[in-house]
N, C-alpha and C positions, 0 to 999 in steps of 0.2 A: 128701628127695632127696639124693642125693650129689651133683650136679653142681646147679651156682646157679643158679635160671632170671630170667632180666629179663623177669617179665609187663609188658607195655604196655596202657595199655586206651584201644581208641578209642573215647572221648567227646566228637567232633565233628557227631552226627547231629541233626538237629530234631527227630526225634520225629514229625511233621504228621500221622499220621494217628490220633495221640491227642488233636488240637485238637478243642473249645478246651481241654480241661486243659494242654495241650501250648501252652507259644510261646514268640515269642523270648526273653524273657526266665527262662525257665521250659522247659526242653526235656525231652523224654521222659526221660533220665538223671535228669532234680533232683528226680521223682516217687518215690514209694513206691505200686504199683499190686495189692502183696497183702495188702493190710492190715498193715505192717509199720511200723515206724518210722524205718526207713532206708529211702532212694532207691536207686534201680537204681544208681548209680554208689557209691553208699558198701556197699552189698551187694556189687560186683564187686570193689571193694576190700575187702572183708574178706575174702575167698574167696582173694583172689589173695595176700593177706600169709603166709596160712598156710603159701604155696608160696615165697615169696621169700624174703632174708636179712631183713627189716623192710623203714622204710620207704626207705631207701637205694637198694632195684633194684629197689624199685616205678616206672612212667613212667605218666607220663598225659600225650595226643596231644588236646588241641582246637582251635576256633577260636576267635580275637580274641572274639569277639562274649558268648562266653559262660565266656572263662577267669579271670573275676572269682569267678564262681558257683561254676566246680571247685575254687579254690583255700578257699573261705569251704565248699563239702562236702570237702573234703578238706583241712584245714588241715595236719596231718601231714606232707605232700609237700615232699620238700625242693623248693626251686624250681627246682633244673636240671636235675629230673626231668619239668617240666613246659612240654613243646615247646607254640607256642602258632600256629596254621598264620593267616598274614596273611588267606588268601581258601581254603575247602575246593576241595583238588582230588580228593576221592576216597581212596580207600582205598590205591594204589597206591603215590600221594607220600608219605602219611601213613609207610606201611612204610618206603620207602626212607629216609625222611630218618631216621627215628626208628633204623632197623637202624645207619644211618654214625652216628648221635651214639655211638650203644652199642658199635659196633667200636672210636670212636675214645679211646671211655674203659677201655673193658675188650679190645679185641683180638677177633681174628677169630672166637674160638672160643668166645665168650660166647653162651648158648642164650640166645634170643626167644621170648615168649609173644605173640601179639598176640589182645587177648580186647574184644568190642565190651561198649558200657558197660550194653546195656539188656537183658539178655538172662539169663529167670531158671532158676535150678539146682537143683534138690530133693535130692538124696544127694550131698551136700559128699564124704565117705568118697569114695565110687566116683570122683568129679571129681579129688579128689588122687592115687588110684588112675591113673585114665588119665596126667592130667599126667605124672605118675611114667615110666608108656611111652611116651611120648611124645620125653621128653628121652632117655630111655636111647639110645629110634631114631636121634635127632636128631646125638646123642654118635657114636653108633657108626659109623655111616656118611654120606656126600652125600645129607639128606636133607630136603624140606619137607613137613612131616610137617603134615597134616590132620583132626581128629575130625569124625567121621560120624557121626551121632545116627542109629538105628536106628527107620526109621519106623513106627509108630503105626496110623497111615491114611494114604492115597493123595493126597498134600497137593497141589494144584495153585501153594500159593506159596513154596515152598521151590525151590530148586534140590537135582541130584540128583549124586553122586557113584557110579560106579560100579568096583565093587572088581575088578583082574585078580590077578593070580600072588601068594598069600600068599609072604613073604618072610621068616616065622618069627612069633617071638611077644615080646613085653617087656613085663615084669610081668604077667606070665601072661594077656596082650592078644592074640591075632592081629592082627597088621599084614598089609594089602594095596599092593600099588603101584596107584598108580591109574590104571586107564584111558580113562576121559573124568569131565570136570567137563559136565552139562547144565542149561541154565537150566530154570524154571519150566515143566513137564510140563501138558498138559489132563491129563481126568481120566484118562480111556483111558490112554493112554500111563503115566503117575501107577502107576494098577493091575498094569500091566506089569509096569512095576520091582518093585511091591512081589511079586510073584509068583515074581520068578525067584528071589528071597535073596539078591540083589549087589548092590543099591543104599543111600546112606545118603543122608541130609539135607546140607546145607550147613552146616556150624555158622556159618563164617566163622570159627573161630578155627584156629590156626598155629601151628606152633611148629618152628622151626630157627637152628644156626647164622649170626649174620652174617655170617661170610665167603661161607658159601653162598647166602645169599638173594642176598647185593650179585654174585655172580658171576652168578647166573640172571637179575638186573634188567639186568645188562651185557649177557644175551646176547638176553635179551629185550623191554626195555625200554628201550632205551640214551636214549628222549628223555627220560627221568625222571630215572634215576640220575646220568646223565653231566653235567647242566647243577648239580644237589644236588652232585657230588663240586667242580665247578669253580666255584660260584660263593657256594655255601652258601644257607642260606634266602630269603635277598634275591628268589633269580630265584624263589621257592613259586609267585607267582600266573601266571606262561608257563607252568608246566607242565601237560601236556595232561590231561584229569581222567579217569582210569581207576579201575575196580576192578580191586583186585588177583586177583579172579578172570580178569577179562578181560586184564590188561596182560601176569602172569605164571603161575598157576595151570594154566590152559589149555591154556599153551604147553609149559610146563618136563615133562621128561622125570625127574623127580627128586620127585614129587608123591606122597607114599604116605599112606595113610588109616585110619585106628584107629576100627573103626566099635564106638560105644560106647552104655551106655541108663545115665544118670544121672540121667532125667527133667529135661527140656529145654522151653523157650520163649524164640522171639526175642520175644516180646513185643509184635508186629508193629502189632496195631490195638487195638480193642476188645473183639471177640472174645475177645482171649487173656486176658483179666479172666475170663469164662465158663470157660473151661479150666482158668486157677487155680483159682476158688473157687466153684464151680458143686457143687451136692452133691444127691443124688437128692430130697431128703427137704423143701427150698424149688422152690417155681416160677420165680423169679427170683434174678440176681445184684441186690446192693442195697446200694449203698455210698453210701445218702442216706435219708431220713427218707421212709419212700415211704408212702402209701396206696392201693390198686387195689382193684380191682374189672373179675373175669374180665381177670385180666393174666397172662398166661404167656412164659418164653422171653424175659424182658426183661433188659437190662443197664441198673440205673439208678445212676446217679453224680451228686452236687451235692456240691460243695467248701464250702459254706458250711453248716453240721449244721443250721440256723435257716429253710433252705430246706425245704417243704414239695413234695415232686412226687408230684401224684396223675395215676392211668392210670384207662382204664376200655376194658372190652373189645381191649385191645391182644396183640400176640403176634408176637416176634422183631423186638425192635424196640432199638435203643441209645438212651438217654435221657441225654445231660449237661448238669449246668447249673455255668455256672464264671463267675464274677464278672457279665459284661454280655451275657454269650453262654449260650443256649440250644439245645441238637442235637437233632434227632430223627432217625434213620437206622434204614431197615431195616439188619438184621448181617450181610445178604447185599452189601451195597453200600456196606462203608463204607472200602472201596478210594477211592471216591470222593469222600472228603473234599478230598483232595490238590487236585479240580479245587475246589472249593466256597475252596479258598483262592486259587487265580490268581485268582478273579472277584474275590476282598476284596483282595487285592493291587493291582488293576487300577483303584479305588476310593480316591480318600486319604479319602474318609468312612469307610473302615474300618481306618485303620490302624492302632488301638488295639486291634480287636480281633487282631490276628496275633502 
């Protein structure tokens, strides 16, 4: 790239609906969920250096709770690269504060990556490819420039980006301005989009100038940015908890979108394990020492290789076994983990296991 980008990567989220592999102390980031030997966070950092100066304008944005573990997977990071948020307020503070640390070291005009920590990539090439138009955009004009993953199938859990007036092209990319950001579509509607040829996924990752974000967060966010410019992190835990889709994306009139196919996954549940590594040729995913009998459509996982899980007669079913916790979850409803943990929350006999 000609112009220097400061990827940020936000690795403040829990992860929950990977529990139990997933917890506190161990959050969806500190995993490796494709058979790899790197975790999703030391994966987004290696992807992301290729694009920065080293490890110098590399940023990593987490919580208290778990910036012991980023710094012990990412020993490399200098440490004032590594903001540490007292209480999560959302994705919104996370930006603004992290956009004023970077203005206030490198100036207004220092281009922003902000890329979430658990989110896997198949064609590195093509992904340095976008980045590439991305900043060109971002360089060139007042812009918050968005990647839009080119849907698949009619996802009802993504959010939907739809493209208006192309505004030319960079590195041989079509860019759109965007004309609305929509939440999570039913199926219907889902189909829709995919029909018309305007619509892209949500990547959730960004990329613009700091001066221009911190301008749109003043003109749109002022309970965020304004309390961050005057008071500095101190005030983190008053501020009100937004995503940056809802605080400013939404709003701002400067939102353009680069709808791109690098082969994509947020990673989101279970599922997305079947989607990695699901192949015509086994009946199951099997990242455990499994024996069945008429099992089909299963995701099985034990963290311990000494663990033995046998099935019988089963089909479309998620199976984890991780230290003292055992799951069983249809794959249609493992949305529904999230409640299965207020109830263990609600509980101090289970707070081990969270």
């Amino acid at each position: 790239m000609n112009t220097l980008l400061f990827p940020v990567i936000l690795a403040g989220g829990k992860g929950e609906r990977f529990w139990p592999l997933s917890r506190r102390d161990r959050p969806k980031q500190f995993l490796s969920l494709d058979g790899s030997s790197r975790s999703l966070l030391q994966a987004t950092a290696d992807r992301l250096l290729k694009l920065a100066d080293g490890w110098d304008s590399l940023w990593v944005i987490t919580s208290s709770q778990i910036a012991q573990g980023v710094r012990e997977q990412l020993p490399d990071l200098p440490s004032q690269n590594l903001l540490i948020e007292s209480e999560g307020r959302d994705t919104a503070a996370a930006v603004a504060w992290t956009s004023l640390e970077i203005k206030q070291r490198y100036g207004e005009d220092a281009v922003i990556g902000f890329f979430p920590a658990d989110h896997w990539i198949a064609d590195q090439e093509a992904f340095a490819h976008t980045l590439s138009a991305a900043v060109q955009l971002a360089t060139s004009t007042e812009a918050i420039v968005t990647l839009g993953i080119k849907p698949t199938f009619p996802s009802t859990g993504y959010g939907y980006i739809e493209q208006g007036e192309k505004i030319g092209s960079f590195n041989e990319l079509p860019a759109y301005h965007v004309n609305r950001f929509t939440e999570k579509p039913n199926r219907e509607i889902a189909e829709t989009f995919l029909s018309t040829g305007r619509f892209s996924w949500n990547s959730g990752m960004f990329v613009f100038r700091a001066g221009v974000v911190l301008k749109e967060l003043h003109t749109h966010a002022p309970e965020i940015i304004e309390p961050l410019e005057q008071h500095g992190p101190d005030v983190y835990p008053q501020l009100p908890k937004k995503s940056i889709d809802y605080a400013l994306m939404e709003k701002t009139s400067l939102a353009y979108v680069l709808p791109v196919d690098f082969g994509w996954d947020d990673l989101g549940d279970w599922n997305a394990i079947e989607r990695l590594l699901k192949t015509e040729e086994t009946p199951n995913v099997e990242l455990a020492t499994h024996i069945g009998l008429d099992t089909q459509g299963a995701i099985i996982y034990a963290s311990n290789p000494e663990d033995v899980v046998v099935t019988i007669g089963l089909e479309d079913v998620v199976i984890v076994r991780d230290r003292n916790v055992t799951l069983v979850v249809k794959k249609e409803r493992t949305q529904e983990i999230k409640q299965i943990l207020k109830i263990l929350q609600s509980d101090s006999r289970f707070t081990d296991l969270l």
